[in-house]
C-alpha positions in Angstrom: 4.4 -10.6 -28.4 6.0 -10.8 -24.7 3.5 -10.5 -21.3 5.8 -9.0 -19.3 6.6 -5.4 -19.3 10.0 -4.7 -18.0 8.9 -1.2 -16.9 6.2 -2.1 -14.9 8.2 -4.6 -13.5 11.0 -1.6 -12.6 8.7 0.1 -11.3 7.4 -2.6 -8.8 10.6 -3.2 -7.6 11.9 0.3 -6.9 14.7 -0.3 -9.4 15.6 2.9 -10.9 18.8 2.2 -12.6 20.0 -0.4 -16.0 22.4 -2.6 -14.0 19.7 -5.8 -14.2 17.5 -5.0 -17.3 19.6 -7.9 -18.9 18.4 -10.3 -16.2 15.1 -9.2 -16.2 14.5 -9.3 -19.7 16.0 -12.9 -19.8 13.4 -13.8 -16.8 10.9 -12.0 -19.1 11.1 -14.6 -21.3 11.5 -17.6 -19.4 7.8 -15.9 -17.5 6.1 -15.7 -20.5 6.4 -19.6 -21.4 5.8 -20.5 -18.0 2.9 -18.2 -17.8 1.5 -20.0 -21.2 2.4 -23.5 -19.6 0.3 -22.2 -16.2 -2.6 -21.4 -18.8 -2.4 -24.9 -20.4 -1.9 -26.6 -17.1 -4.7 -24.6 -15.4 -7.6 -25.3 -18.1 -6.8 -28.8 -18.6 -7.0 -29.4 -14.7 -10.5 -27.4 -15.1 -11.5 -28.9 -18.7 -11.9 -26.1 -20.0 -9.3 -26.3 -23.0 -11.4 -25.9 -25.3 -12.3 -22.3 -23.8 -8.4 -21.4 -24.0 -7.6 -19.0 -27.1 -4.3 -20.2 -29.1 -1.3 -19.5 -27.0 0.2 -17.1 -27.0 -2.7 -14.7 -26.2 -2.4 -11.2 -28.1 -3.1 -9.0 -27.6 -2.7 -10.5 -23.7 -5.3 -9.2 -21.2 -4.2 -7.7 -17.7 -4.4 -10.4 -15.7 -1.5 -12.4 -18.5 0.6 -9.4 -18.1 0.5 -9.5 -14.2 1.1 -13.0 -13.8 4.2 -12.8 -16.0 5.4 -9.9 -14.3 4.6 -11.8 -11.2 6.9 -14.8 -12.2 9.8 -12.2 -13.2 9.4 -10.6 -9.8 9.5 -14.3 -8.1 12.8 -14.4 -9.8 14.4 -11.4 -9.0 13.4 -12.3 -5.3 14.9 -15.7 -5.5 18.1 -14.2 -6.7 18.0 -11.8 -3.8 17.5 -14.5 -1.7 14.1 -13.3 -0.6 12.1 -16.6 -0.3 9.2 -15.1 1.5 8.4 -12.3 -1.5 9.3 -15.4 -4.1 6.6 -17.5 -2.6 3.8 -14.9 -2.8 4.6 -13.5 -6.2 4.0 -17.1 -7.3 0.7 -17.4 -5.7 -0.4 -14.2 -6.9 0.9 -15.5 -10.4 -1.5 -18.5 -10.2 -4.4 -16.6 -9.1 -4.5 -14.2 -12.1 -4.4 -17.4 -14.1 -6.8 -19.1 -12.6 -9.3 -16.2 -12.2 -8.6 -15.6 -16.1 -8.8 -19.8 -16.8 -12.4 -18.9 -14.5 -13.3 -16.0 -16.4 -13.3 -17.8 -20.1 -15.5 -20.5 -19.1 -18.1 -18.0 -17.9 -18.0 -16.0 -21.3 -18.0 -18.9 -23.3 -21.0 -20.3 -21.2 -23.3 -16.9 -21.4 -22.3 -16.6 -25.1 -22.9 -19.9 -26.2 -26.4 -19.8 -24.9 -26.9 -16.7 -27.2 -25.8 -18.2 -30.0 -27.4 -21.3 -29.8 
């Protein structure tokens, strides 16, 4: 199961054509492990590991697939030499991961006081 999806991604980016699907599918992949490295990262900063579900997440919510298609979008702008775009594709990565990382602690916290 991959996070990214390539034709969102196209679609992002304007690209209409199959002259860098190669790229962006290897991106793809790198993305998804640094997306699930970003989720490790994130809820052991936040001690909330034991919130995490087992890596990797599938099916993936939204906010997974937006943060890898984030990452491969960071990439294509590096390539392009597009620093600016890079930077903020990053920072929107890490949000979705945080506010997911956020979002499993809550659950786990209104749940467990059902079950318990």
């Amino acid at each position: 199961m991959t996070y990214f999806q390539i034709q969102e991604i196209k679609d992002d980016l304007m690209i209409t054509d199959d002259k860098d699907d190669i790229k962006l599918l290897n991106w793809g992949t790198i993305a998804d492990g640094q997306v699930d490295d970003m989720l490790y990262e994130i809820a052991s900063k936040n001690r909330k590991i034991a919130s995490l579900p087992v890596l990797p997440i599938n099916p993936p919510p939204p906010s997974v697939i937006g943060a890898a298609n984030d990452m491969v979008k960071r990439k294509y702008a590096l390539f392009n030499k597009n620093y600016e775009s890079a930077k903020n594709y990053k920072e929107d990565a890490e949000l979705a991961i945080t506010g997911f990382v956020d979002r499993l602690k809550v659950d786990r916290e209104i749940y467990g006081r059902i079950l318990h």
